[in-house]
N, C-alpha and C positions, 0 to 999 in steps of 0.2 A: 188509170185509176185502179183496175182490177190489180194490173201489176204491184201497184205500190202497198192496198193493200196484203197481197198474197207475202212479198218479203219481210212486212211489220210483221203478218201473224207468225210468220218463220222464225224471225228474230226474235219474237216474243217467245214462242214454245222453243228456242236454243238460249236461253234466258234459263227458264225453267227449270228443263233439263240440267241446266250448271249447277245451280242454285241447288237442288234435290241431290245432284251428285256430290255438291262437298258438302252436302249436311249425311248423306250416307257413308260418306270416308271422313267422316271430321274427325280428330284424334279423341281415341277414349279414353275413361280415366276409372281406377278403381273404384270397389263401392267400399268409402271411408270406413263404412262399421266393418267391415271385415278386420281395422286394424285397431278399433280402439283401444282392446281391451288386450294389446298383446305390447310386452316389456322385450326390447332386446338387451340378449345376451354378448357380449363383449365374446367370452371365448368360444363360444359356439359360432360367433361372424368369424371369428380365426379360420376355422373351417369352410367355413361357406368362403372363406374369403378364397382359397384355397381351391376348392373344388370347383367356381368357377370362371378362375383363372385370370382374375383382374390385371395382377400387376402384370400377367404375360402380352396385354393391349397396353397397358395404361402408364407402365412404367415408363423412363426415357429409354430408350434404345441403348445398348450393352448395357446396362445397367445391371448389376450384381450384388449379393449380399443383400445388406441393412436398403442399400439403397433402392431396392426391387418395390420398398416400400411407400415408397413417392411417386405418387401414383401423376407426375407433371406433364402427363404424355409425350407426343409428337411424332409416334410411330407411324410409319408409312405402312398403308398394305390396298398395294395396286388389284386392282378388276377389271372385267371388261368393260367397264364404265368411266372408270379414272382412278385415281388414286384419293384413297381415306386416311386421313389421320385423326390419330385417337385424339380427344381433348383431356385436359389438366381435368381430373374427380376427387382431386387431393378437397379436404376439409378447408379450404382458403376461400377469399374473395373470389379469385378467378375460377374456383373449379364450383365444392359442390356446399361449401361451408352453410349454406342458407337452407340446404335443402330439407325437407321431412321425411318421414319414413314413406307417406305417400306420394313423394317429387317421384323418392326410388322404385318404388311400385310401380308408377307409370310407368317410367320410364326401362323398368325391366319386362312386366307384365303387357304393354302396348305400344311402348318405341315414343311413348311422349315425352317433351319437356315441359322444363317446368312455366314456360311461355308457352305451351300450346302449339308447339309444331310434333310435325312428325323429325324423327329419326330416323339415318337410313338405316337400311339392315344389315350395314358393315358392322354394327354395333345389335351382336345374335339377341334378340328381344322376342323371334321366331322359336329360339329355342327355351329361354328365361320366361315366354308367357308362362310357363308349365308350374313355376316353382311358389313354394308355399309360403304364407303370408309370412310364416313364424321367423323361416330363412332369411325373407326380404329384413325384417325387423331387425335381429342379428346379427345381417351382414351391414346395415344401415349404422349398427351401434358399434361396429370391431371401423367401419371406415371413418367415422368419427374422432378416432384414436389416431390416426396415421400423422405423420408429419405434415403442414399445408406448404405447398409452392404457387409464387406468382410467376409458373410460366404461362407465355400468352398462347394459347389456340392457334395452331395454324389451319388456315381454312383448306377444307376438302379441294381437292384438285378435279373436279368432275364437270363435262360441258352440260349444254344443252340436249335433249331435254331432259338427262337425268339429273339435273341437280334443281328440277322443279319439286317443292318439298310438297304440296298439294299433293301431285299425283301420287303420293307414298301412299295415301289412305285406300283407294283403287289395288296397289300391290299387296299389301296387306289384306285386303277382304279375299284376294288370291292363293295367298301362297299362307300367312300369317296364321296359325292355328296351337288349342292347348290342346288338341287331342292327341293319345298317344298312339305314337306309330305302332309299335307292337305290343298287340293287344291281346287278351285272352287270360286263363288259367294260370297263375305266376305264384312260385312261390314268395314269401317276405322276401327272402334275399335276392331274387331276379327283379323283384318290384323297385327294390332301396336301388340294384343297379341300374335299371331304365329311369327311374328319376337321376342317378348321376348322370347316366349318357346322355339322356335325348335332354333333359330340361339343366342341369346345374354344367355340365360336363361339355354340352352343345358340340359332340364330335364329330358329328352329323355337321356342321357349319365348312367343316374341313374333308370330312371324308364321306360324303356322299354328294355326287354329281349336280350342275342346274342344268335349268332352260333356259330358253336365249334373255329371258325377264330376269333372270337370276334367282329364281324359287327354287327350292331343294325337290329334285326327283326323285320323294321317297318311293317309289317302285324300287330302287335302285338304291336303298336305305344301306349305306357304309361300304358301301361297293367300291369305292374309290372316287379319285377325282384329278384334272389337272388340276396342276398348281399355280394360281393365276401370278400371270406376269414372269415366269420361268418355265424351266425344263422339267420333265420328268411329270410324275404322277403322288398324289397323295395315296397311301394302300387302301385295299380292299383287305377290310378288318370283319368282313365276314367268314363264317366257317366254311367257305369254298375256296378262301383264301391264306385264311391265316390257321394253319393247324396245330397250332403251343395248345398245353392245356394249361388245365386253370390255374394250375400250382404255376406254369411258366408265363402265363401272363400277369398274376403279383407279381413276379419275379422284376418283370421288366418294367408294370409302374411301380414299383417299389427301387429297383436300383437302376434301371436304363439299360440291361443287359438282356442280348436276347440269347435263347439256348442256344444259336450256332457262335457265340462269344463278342458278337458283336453289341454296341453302343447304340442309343437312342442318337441323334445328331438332328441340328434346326430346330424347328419349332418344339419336335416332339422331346427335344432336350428339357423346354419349358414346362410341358406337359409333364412330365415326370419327378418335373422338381415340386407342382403342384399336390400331383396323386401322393408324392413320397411321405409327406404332413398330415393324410387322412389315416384313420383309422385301418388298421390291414381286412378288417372286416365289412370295411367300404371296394377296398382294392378285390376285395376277394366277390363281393357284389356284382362289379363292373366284369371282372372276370365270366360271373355266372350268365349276366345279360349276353354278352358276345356271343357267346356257347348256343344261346336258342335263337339267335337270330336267323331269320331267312338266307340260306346258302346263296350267293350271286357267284356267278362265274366272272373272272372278266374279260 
């Protein structure tokens, strides 16, 4: 008898315990008045559309030109976990046609959908918590405009147990944060450039190392990183690494040229086709951020 009670009360406090943990990782969701009273801007989402590099996920694969703007996914991009493809965000039935500016808010700001699951973090929402309501609205109002595709979703390729969406809420109270990494003393122009990098820019998603959970080891903030599912390494785009000045770092988000004559190639092809449509006084921003970042060796 002792025993059977002792298990119930067990099972009851491991009851509990579940119950208190997914109402502590349950998915959050913004606070509405933050966006009432804000209109977006069509060509200012141009920009944001731009600097956060949507069509570079969200596109079909080779896709070029005009077409960069259909946004009908299907992109693979393998982890140590499995392989994620982007989903269809085009304005249509299957993608995001129904959505509000606050679907997009969650789902930038906390990795929610618009059913109340979590998102995994193949989809940077670790870096996008960061970014401001006025952005969200903006880029909400330029993705509006796009052309819609009915392509179908293809589901993430990931086993057990990371493709349990519950436990996302648990990795997020972990890794998931809007605070900024480099912090301090900033002029305007290093301020505009750490909101492009760490929040609109998310470079940090590619060039700064994880943990075996896959959370970004900001100690080790743009230091580099492998390249998952291939050879070689992403750079260490700190000033112990990369020594261009700042006129040569426009240079090369502005044309993909770097001063020993070389081209941008891969991903950072994308990256530069992005940067090249902002402002040079965005470019020249992101420039000035790199410059005071913490030195890493590698």
């Amino acid at each position: 008898m002792r025993f059977r009670k002792t298990v119930a009360y067990l099972a009851g406090a491991a009851v509990v315990v579940a119950a208190v943990g997914l109402y502590l990782t349950r998915p959050r969701h913004v606070d509405p008045a933050e966006f009432d009273r804000l209109t977006g801007d069509v060509e200012r989402g141009a920009l944001v559309f731009a600097a956060t590099g949507c069509a570079s996920c969200h596109a079909a694969p080779e896709a070029e030109g005009e077409a960069r703007r259909v946004l009908s996914g299907g992109r693979g991009f393998a982890s140590p976990f499995g392989t994620f493809y982007a989903p269809n965000i085009s304005p249509g039935p299957v993608g995001t046609g129904d959505w509000t500016v606050l679907n997009l808010a969650d789902a930038l700001r906390h990795g929610t959908s618009p059913d109340n699951r979590h998102y995994f973090p193949a989809f940077p929402y670790g870096s996008y918590s960061r970014m401001q309501a006025q952005d969200i609205a903006d880029l909400h109002a330029y993705l509006m405009t796009l052309p819609a595709s009915d392509a179908e979703n293809r589901p993430h390729d990931v086993g057990f147990p990371f493709n349990i969406r519950a436990a996302l809420g648990g990795w997020k109270m972990l890794f998931a944060s809007d605070d900024w990494v480099l912090d301090g003393d900033l002029t305007e122009t290093q301020q505009r450039g750490r909101y492009l990098v760490e929040a609109m820019g998310h470079c940090a998603e590619c060039h700064t190392p994880r943990n075996a959970l896959g959370g970004l080891q900001t100690d080790r903030w743009l230091a580099g990183a492998p390249i998952p599912g291939k050879d070689g390494r992403v750079p260490n785009i700190t000033p112990a690494a990369l020594s261009w000045s700042e006129a040569e770092i426009v240079e090369y988000l502005t044309s993909g040229f770097t001063p020993d004559f070389d081209s941008a190639g891969g991903e950072m092809f994308e990256v530069v086709q992005n940067t090249a449509q902002l402002p040079r006084s965005d470019r020249e921003a992101i420039a000035a951020y790199l410059k005071i970042v913490p030195p890493i060796g590698n």
